[in-house]
C-alpha positions as protocol buffer text, in pm:
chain_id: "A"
residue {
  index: 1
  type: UNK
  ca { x: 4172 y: 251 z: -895 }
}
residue {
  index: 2
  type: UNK
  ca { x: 4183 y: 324 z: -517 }
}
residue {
  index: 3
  type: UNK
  ca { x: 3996 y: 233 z: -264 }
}
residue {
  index: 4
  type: UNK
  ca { x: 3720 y: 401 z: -196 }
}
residue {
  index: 5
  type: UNK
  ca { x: 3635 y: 452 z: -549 }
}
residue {
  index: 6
  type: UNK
  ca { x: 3617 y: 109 z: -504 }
}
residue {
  index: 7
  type: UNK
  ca { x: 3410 y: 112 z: -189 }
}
residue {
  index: 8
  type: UNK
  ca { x: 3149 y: 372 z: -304 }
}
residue {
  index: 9
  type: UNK
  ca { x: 2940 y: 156 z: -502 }
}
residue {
  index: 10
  type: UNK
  ca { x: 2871 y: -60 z: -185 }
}
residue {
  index: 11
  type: UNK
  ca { x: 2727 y: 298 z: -14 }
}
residue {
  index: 12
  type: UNK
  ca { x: 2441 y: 358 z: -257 }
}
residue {
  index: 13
  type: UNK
  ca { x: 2107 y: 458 z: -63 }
}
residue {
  index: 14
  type: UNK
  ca { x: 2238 y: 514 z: 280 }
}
residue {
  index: 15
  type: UNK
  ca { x: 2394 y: 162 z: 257 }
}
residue {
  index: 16
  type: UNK
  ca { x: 2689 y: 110 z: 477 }
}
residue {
  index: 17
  type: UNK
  ca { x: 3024 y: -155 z: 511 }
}
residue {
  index: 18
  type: UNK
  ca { x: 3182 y: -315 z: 776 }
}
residue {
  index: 19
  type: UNK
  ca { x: 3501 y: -477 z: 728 }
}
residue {
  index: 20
  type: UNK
  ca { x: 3685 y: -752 z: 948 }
}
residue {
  index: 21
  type: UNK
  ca { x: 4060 y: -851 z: 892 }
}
residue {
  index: 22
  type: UNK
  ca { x: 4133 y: -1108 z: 1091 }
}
residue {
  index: 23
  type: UNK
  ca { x: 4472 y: -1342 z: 1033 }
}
residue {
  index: 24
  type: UNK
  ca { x: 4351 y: -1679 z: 1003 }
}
residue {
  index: 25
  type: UNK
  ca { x: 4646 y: -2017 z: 918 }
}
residue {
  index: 26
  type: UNK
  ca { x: 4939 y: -1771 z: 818 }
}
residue {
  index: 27
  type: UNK
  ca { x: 4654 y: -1566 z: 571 }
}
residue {
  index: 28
  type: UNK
  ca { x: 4430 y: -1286 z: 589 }
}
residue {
  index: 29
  type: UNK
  ca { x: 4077 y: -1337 z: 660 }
}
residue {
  index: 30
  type: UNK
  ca { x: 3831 y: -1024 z: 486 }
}
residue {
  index: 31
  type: UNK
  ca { x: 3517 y: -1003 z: 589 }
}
residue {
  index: 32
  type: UNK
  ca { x: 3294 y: -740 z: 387 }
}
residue {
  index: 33
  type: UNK
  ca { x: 2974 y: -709 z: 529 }
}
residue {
  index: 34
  type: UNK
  ca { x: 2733 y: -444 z: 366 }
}
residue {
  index: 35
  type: UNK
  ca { x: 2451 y: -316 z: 550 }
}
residue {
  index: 36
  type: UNK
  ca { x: 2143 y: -144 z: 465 }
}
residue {
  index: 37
  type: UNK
  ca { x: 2007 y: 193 z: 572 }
}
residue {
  index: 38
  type: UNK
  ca { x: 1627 y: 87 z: 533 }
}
residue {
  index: 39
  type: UNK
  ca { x: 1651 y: -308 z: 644 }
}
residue {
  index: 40
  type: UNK
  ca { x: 1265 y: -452 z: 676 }
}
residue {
  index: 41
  type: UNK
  ca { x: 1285 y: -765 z: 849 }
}
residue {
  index: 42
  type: UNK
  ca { x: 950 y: -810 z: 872 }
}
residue {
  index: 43
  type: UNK
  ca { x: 850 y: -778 z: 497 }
}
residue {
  index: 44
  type: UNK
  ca { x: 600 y: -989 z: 296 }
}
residue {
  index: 45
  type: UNK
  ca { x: 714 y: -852 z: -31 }
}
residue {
  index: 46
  type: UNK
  ca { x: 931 y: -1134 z: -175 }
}
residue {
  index: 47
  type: UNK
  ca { x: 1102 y: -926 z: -412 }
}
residue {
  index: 48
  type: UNK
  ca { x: 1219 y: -650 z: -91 }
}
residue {
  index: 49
  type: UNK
  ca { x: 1294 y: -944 z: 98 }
}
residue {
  index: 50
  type: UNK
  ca { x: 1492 y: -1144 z: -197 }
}
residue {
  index: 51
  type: UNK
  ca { x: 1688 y: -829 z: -270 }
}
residue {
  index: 52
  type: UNK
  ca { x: 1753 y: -723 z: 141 }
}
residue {
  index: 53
  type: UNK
  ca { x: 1920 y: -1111 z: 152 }
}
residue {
  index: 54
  type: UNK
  ca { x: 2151 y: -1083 z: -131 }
}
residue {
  index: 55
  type: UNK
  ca { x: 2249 y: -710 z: -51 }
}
residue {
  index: 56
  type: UNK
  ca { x: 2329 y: -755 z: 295 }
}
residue {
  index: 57
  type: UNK
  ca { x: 2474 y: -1141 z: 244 }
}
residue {
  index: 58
  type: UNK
  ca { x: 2835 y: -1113 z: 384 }
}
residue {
  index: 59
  type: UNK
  ca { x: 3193 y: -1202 z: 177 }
}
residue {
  index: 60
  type: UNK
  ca { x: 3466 y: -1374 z: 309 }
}
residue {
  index: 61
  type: UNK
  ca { x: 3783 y: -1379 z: 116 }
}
residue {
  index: 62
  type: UNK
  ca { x: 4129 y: -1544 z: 199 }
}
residue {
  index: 63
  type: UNK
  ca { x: 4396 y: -1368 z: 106 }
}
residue {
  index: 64
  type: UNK
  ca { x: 4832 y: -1419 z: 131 }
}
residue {
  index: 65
  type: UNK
  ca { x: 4973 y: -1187 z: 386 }
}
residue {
  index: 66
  type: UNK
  ca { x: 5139 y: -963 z: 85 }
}
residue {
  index: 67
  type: UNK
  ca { x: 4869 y: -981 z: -146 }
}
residue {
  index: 68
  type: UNK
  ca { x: 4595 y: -833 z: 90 }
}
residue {
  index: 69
  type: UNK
  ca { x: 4584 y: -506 z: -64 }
}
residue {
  index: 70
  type: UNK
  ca { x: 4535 y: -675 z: -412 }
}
residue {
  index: 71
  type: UNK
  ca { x: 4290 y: -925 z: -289 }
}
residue {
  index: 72
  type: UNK
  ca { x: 4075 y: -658 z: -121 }
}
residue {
  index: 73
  type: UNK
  ca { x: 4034 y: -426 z: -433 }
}
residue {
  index: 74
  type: UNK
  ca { x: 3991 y: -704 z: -706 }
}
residue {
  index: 75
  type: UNK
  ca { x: 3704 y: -866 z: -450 }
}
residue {
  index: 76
  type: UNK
  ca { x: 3533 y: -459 z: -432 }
}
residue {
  index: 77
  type: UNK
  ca { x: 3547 y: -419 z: -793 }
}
residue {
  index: 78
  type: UNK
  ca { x: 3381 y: -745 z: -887 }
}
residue {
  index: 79
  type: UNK
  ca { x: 3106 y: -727 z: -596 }
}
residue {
  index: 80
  type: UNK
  ca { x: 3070 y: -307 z: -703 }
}
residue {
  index: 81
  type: UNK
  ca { x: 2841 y: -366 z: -1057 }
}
residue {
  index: 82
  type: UNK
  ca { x: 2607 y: -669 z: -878 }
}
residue {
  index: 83
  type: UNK
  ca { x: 2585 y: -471 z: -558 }
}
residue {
  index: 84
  type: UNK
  ca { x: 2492 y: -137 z: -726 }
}
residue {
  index: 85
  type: UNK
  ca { x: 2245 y: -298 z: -994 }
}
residue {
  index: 86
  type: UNK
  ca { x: 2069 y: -444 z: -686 }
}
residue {
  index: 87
  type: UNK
  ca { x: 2025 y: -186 z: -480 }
}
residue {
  index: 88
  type: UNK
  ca { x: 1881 y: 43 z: -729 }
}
residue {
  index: 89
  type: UNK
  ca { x: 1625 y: -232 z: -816 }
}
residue {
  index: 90
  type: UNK
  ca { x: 1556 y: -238 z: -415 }
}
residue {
  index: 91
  type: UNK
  ca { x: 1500 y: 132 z: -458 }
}
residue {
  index: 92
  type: UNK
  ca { x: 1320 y: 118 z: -727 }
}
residue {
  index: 93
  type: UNK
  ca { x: 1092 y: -164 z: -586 }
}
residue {
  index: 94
  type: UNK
  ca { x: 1064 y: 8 z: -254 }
}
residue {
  index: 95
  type: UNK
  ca { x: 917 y: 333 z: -399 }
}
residue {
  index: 96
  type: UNK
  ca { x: 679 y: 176 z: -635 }
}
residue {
  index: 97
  type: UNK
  ca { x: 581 y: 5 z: -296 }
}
residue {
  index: 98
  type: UNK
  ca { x: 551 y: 363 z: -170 }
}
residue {
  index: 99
  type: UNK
  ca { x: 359 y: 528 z: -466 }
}
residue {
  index: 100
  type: UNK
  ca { x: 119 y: 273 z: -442 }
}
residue {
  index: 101
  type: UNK
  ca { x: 41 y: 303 z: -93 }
}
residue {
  index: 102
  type: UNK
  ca { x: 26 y: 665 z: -114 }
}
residue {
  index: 103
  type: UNK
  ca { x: -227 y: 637 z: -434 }
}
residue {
  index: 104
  type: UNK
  ca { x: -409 y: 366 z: -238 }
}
residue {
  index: 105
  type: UNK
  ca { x: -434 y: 617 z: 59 }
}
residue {
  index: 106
  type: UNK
  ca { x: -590 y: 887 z: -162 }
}
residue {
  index: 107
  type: UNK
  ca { x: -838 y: 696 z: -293 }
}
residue {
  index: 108
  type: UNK
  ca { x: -940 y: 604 z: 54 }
}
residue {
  index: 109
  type: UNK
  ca { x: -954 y: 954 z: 158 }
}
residue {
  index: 110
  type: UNK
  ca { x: -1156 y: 992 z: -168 }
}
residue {
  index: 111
  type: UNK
  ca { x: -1442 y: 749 z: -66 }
}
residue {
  index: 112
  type: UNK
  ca { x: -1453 y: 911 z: 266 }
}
residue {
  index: 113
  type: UNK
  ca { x: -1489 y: 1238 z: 159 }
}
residue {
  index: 114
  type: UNK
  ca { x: -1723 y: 1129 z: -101 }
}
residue {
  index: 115
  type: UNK
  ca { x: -1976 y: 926 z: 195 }
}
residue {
  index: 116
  type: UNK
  ca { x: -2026 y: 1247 z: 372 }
}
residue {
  index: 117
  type: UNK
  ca { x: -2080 y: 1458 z: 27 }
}
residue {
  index: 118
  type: UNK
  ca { x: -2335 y: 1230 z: -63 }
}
residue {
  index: 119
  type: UNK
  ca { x: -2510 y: 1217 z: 276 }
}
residue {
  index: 120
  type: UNK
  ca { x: -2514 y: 1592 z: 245 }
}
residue {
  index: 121
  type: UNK
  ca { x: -2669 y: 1603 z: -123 }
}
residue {
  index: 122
  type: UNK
  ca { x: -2932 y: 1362 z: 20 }
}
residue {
  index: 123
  type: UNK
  ca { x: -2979 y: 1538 z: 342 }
}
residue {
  index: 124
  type: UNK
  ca { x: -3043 y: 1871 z: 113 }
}
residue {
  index: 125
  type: UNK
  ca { x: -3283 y: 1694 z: -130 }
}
residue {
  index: 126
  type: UNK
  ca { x: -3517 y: 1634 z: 213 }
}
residue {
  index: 127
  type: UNK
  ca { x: -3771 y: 1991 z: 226 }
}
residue {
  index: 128
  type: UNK
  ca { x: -3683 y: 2115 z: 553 }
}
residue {
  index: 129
  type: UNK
  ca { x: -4021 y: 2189 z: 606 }
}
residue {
  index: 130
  type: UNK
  ca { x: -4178 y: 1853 z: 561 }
}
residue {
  index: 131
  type: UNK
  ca { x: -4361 y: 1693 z: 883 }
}
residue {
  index: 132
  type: UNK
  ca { x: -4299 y: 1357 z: 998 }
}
residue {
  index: 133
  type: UNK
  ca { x: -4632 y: 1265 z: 856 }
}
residue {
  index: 134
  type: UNK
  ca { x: -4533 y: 1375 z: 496 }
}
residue {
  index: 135
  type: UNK
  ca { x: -4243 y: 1171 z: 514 }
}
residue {
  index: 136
  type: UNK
  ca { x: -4466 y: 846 z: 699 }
}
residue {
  index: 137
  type: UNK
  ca { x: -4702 y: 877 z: 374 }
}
residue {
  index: 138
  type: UNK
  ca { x: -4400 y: 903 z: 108 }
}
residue {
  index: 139
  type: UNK
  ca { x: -4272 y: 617 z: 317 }
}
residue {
  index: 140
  type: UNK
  ca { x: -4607 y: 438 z: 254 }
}
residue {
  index: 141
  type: UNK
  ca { x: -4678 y: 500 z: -97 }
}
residue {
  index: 142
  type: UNK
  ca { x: -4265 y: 394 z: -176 }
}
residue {
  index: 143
  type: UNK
  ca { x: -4322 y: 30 z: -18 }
}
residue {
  index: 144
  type: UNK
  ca { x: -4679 y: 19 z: -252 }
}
residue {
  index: 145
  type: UNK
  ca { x: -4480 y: 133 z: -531 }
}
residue {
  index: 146
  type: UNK
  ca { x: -4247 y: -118 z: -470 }
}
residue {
  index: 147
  type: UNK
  ca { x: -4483 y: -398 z: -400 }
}
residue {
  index: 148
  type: UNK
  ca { x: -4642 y: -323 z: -763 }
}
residue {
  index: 149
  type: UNK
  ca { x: -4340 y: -345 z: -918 }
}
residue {
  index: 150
  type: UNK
  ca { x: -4244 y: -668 z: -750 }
}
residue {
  index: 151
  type: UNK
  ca { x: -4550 y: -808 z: -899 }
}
residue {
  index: 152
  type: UNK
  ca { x: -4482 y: -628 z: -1243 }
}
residue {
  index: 153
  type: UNK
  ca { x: -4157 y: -768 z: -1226 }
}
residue {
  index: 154
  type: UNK
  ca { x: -4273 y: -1120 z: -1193 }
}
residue {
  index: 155
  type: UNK
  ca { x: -4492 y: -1108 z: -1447 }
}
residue {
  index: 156
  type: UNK
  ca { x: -4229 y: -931 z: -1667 }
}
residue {
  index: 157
  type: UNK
  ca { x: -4063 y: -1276 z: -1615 }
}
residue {
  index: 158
  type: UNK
  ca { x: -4322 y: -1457 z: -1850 }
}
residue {
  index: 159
  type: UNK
  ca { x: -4211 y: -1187 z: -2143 }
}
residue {
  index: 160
  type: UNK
  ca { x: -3909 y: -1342 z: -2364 }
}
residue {
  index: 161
  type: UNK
  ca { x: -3578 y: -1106 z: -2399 }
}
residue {
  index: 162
  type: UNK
  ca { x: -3688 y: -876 z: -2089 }
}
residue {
  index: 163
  type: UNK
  ca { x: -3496 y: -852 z: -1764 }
}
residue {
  index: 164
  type: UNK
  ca { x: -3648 y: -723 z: -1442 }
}
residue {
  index: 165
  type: UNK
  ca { x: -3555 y: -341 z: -1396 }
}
residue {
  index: 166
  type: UNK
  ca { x: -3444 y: -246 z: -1009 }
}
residue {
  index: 167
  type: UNK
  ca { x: -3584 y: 52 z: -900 }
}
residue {
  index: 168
  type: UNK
  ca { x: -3463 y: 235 z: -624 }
}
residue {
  index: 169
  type: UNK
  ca { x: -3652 y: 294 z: -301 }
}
residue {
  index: 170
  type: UNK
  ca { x: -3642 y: 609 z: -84 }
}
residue {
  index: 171
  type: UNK
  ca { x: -3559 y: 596 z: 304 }
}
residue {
  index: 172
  type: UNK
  ca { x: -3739 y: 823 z: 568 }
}
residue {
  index: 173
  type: UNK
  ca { x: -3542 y: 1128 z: 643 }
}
residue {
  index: 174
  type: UNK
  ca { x: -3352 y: 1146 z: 940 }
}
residue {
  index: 175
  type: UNK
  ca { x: -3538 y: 1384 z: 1225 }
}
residue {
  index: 176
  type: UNK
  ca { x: -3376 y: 1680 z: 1291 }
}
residue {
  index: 177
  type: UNK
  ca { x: -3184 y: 1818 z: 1594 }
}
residue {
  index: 178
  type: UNK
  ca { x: -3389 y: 2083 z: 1641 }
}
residue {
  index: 179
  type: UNK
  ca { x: -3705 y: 1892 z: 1643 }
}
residue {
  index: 180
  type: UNK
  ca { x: -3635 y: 1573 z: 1809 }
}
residue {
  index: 181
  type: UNK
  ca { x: -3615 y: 1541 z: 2186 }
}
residue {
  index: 182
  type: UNK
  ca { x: -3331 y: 1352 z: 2401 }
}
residue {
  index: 183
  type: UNK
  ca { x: -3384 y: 1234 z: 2667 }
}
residue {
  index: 184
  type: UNK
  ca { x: -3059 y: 1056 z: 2848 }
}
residue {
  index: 185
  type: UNK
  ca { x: -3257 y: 853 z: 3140 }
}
């Protein structure tokens, strides 16, 4: 096997290698130090950060002066299988990471489209004719309403197997533009 069939492995995902020979005591000194394309030092994801540590962790081998060429390629093949396994599982992990962001985004932009739809529907509901005074005595008769049913409620309470049932209240319309004055001083 040569060497860069050897090497290619350790370039998965826009990884990269550096390599230092370096004679150290009458032997060779190899220093194999892989580097990642998308390095996050700054991650709180355990699992990125496990995986970044063991993909970029560096190899130092000692080799004899004649048996270099041999030590090299043995070293790349058994660090090829490990390395590649674990950066596809960084991959992986990193665009699960992604899809769930992006889904968590969406439903985000969801709600927020959905607050003004329903601000709308309400806003529509509201007769564009009714006075202030319609909506002061719908106001009125809501908060009676509610006041009997507060007392209903309680004594619901003395009835066995019965819960209290909420009802909902209605809020005074908001005035219009083109009715209500402004007045900036």
């Amino acid at each position: 096997m040569s060497f860069i069939a050897n090497v290619l492995p350790l370039l998965k995902h826009g990884s990269s290698l550096a390599l230092t020979l370096k004679e150290v005591n009458g032997q060779i000194q190899i220093l194999i130090e892989p580097q990642l394309a998308k390095f996050d030092e700054e991650t709180d994801d355990e699992v990125v950060a496990t995986l970044q540590a063991a993909l970029v962790h560096p190899v130092r081998v000692m080799a004899a002066r004649d048996a270099t060429d041999a030590t090299l390629i043995e070293t790349l093949t058994k660090l090829a299988t490990p390395y590649q396994s674990l950066s596809d599982q960084l991959a992986e992990h990193q665009e699960r990471i992604e899809q769930a962001a992006a889904a968590a985004r969406a439903k985000a932009a969801e709600k927020a489209a959905a607050k003004p739809a329903a601000k709308a529907t309400a806003a529509k509901t509201t007769h564009k004719g009714a006075t202030a005074a319609a909506a002061a005595s719908a106001s009125a008769s809501t908060s009676t309403s509610a006041a009997d049913d507060a007392s209903d409620a309680e004594g619901d309470d003395e009835e066995a197997g019965e819960a209290p049932v909420a009802t909902p209240t209605t809020t005074e319309p908001a005035p219009s533009p083109a009715t209500a004055s402004f007045e900036l001083f």
